[in-house]
N, C-alpha and C positions, 0 to 999 in steps of 0.2 A: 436828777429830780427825785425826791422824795416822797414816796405815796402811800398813806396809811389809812386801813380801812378798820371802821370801827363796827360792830356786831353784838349783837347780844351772846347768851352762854348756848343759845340751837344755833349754829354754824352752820353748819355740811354746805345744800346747796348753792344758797346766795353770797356765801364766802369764796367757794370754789372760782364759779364763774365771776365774781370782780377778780380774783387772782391769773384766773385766764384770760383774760381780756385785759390785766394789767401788766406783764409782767414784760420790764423791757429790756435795756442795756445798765440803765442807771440802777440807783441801790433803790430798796423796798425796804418799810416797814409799814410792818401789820399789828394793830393791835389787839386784842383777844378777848373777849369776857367783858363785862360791867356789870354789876349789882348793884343793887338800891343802895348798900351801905357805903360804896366806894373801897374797893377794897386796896391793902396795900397793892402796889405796881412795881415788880421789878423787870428790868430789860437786858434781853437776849441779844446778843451781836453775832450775828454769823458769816459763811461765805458762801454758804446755799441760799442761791438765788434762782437757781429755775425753778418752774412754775411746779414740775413735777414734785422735785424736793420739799419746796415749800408748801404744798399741800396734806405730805406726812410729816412734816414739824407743824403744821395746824393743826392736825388731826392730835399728835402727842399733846399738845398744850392743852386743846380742847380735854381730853383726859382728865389732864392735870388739875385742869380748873374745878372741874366737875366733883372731884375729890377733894380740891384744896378754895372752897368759895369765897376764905379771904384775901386769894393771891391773885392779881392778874399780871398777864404776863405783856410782854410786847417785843414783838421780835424784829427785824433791822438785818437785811443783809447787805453786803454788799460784794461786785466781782473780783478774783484774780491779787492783780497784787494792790491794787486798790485797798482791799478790803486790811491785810499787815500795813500799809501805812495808813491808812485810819486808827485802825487799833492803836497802834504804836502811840500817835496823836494825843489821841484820847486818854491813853494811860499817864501819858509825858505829861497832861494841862489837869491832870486830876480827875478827869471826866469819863473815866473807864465804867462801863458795866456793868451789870451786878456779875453777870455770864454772859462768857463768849467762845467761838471759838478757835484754836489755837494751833502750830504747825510746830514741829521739832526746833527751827530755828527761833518762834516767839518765845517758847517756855523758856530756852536759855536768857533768852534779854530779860525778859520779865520777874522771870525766876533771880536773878542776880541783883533784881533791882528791887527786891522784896515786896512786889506787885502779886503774888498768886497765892493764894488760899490752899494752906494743909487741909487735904483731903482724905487723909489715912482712916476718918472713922465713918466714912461714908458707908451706910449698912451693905451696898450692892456691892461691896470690891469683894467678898466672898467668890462671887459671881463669875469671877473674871479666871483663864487659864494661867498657870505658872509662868507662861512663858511671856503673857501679856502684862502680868502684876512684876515680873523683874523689870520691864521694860519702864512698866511707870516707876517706881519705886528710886527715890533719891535723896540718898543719905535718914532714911528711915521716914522720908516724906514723901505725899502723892498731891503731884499738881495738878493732874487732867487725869480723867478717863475716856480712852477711847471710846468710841460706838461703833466702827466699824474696822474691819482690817481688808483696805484697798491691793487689790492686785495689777501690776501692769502688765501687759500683753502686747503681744502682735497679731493685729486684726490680718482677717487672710480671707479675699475675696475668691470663696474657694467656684464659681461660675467661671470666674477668669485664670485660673489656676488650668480647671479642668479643659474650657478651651481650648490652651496650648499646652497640655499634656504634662503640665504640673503639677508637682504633689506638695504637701505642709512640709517644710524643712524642719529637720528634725536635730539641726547639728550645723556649729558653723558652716561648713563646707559646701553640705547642701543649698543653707543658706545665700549664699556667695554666688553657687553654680546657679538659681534659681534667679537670682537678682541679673547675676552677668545676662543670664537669657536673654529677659525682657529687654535692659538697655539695650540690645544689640537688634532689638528691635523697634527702641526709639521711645520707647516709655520707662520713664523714670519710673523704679519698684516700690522704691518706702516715702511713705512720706511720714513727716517726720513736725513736733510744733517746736517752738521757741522757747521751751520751759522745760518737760519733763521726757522727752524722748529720748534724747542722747543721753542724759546724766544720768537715768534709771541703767538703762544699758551698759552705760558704764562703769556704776557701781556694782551692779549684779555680775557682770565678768570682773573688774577688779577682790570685790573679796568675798568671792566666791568657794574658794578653796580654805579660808580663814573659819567661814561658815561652817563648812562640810566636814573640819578637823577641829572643832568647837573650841578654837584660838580668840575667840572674837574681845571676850576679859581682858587678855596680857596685850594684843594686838591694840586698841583702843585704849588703853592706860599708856600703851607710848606714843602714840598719836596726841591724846591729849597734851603730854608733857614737854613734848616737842623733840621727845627721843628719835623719833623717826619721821620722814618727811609722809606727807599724805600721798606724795604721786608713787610710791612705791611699791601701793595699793592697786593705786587709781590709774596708772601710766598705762597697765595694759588695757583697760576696758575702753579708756578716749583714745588711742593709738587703733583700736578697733573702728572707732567712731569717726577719726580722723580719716580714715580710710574707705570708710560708706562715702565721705563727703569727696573727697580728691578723685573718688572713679564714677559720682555721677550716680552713686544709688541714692544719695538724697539730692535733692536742691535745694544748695547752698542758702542762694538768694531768696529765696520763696520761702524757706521755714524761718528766716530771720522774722516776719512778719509775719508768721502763725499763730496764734492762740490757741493753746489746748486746749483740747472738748470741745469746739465752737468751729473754728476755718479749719483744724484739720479733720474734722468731721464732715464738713461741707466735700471738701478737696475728694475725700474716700466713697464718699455717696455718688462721685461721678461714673466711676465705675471704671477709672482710667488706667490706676497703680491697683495691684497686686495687696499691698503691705501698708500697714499703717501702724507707729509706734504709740500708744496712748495707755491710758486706763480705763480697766475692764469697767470701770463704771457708769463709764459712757455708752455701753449696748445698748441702753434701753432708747439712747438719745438716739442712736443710728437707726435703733428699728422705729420708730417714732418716725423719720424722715424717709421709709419706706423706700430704700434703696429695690432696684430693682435683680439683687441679687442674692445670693447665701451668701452668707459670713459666719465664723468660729475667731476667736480668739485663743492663740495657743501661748505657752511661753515664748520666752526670749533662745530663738537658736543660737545659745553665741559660742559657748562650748567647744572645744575638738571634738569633744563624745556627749555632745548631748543639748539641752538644755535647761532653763532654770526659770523662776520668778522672784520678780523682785517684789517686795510688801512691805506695808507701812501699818503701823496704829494710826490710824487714819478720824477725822470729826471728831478732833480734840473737845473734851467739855473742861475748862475752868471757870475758877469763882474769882472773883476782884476781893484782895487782900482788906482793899478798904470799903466795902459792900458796907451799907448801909441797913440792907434786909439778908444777914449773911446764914438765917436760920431757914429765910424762907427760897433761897438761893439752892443749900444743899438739899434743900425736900423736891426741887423740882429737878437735881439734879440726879435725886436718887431714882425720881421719879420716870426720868428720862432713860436711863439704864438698866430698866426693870427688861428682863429677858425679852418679854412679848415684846416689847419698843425698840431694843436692841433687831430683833429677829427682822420686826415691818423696815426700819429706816436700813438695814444692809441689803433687803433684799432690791428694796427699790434702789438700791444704788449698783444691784450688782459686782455685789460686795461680800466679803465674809465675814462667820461674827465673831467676836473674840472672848466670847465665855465659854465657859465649859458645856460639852454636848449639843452647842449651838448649830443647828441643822443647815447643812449644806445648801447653799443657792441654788434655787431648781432653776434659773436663768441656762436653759442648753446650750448656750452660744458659749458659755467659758470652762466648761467642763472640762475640756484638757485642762484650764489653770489648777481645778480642784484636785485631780488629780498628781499631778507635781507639786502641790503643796501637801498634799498628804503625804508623800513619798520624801518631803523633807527637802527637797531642792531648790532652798529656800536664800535669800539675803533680803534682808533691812534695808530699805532705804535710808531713811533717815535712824538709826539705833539711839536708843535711849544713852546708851552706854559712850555714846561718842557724842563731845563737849566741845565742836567743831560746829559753825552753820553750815552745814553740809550741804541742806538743801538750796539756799541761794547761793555757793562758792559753786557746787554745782553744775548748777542753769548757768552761771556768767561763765564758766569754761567753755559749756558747752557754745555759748553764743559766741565767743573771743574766733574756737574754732569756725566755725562758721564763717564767721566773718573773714576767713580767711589767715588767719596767724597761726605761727610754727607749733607743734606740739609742743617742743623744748620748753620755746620762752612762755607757754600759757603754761605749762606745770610747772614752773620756776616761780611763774606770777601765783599759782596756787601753793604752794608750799610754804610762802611769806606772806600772803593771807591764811593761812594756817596760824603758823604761828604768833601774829598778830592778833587773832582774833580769839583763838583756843589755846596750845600750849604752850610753853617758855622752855627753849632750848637749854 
């Protein structure tokens, strides 16, 4: 069900509370502003739909507006993967956005189908760190800019830790010896959702070491081309993940029907398991539901010696190649990326930001994550550089696994979706 609520250019209160008192399962849209003169209207498509999100994309808009009295804007979320086959839709019937937002595997579809707006002279890319502008930057084009750089972690219910005289694993092994514990006491340690637990995990130990000897150029240009298979990467990290699942640190059956940030957030607020695989940007969600315990999020133990984070450019911003209002499109884009709006939408996501000098999340609960990312023990989820949809090919491994089927024949099945979908042998 579709709900849009209309408002004059003073927002704040009586905006909030219909948002809170609306916000359900189904998509949202809200639309923002009116003036006497009817001003142009272009519309935003997003994938932030909680209440909290969408309260600081109202607040940036309302900004916007404030500044720009000929634009109003309207924004449209929708959940999950609902929201890429919407998109998709809407692009395929001609009906695409002015802006939306986009994930590593859309900008490849999009991008090839000459659907996304050169953004290279948008005044904010200045803004952005070296390491985030090589990421966007393709073939002397920029399709999106990030707004935030997402971290995943391992939530660590440190009450029930200390109960049974447990400490944060610090390294595979610990890791392992930690989890064997609890089984053997009857509670299953991680839990784990149906989308992004295993496959982050898996990529962060698979090219992890490609990472840390900054191979990631010539490694990814054979991957793309089909010089090399992708599980040669990828084999040890779900071989890892295969193995959480065959001894019972995950369950199987239960995370097949998980949804990220939502049931396995429910599942960890019980206070049952230990460990929980997700993104750090779901803290605020957990403390929001008032768990009756402490929790930290620390990196991924997956390591012999150590451990790591995985990270993404994360809340893609693109423009529709065929915008109609494509002047008034990049103004709210620039407008969107302006440091302060960068700064407010990472923090409430518990998130980092990806400009220069962009000040650390005072969010305490992820502070180990900050620190391992400053210390550089780092892997890409999804890499710009890599011409693979890495992020759906993925989730379907990890779900194949699950479901029960061999490591072999799933990275056999991945390696020919590889090259079916990315490079030519």
């Amino acid at each position: 069900m579709k709900r849009r609520i209309k408002t004059g250019i003073f927002i704040s209160g009586a905006l909030s509370a219909a948002l809170l008192s609306g916000c359900g399962a189904g998509n949202q849209v809200v639309d923002y502003g009116k003036t006497q003169e009817e001003p142009v209207t272009i519309t935003f498509f997003g994938n932030k739909y909680e209440t909290e999100n969408v309260i600081v994309i109202e607040e940036i808009i309302t900004g916007f507006m404030k500044e720009n009295p000929d634009v109003r804007v309207s924004y449209e979320s929708l959940k999950g993967t609902e929201y890429y086959d919407a998109l998709s839709k809407r692009m395929e019937a001609g009906k695409g956005d002015d802006i939306f937002m986009v994930n590593h595997d859309a900008v490849l579809e999009l991008r090839d189908k000459g659907q996304l707006a050169d953004l290279s002279a948008v005044s904010t890319l200045s803004n952005y760190t070296e390491s985030m502008l090589s990421q966007m930057e393709d073939d002397g084009e920029i399709y999106w800019l990030p707004t935030t750089v997402s971290v995943f972690g391992l939530y660590c219910n440190m009450d029930l830790l200390k109960e049974h005289k447990q400490k944060i694993p610090e390294n595979l092994g610990e890791w392992e010896d930690t989890c064997g514990y609890f089984l053997s006491r009857g509670i299953t340690p991680v839990i784990a959702n149906n989308d992004i637990s295993l496959k982050t995990l898996a990529i962060g130990r698979g090219f992890y070491d490609v990472y840390q000897e900054k191979r990631q150029a010539e490694v990814f240009e054979r991957l793309n081309s089909g010089q090399e298979p992708v599980s040669r990467y990828l084999e040890p990290g779900f071989s890892l993940a295969e193995e959480l699942i065959t001894k019972g640190y995950v369950d199987a059956g239960k995370t097949l029907t998980t949804m990220k940030t939502s049931d396995d957030l429910e599942e960890f607020i019980k206070g049952v398991s230990p460990f929980l695989l997700t993104g750090a940007w779901a803290v605020g969600r957990v403390k929001g539901m008032e768990p009756d315990f402490t929790f930290q999020v620390v990196p991924y133990p997956v390591l012999d010696e150590g451990n790591l984070v995985v990270i993404n450019a994360d809340t893609r911003l693109s423009i529709n190649a065929d915008s109609d209002y494509p002047e008034e499109a990049v103004r709210f884009v620039e407008y969107f990326t302006r440091p302060e709006n960068i700064q407010k939408f990472a923090d409430q996501q518990s998130s980092l930001s990806p400009l220069k000098n962009g000040a650390s999340s005072s969010v305490d609960e992820i502070a180990p994550l900050i620190s391992c990312y400053q210390e550089g023990r780092t892997v890409i989820g999804a890499d710009g550089f890599l011409e693979l949809p890495i992020w759906s090919l993925t989730a379907e491994v990890s779900q194949k696994l699950l479901s029960g089927e061999p490591l072999k024949a799933v990275m056999d099945w991945m390696d020919k979706q590889g090259i079916t979908e990315g490079g030519t042998p």
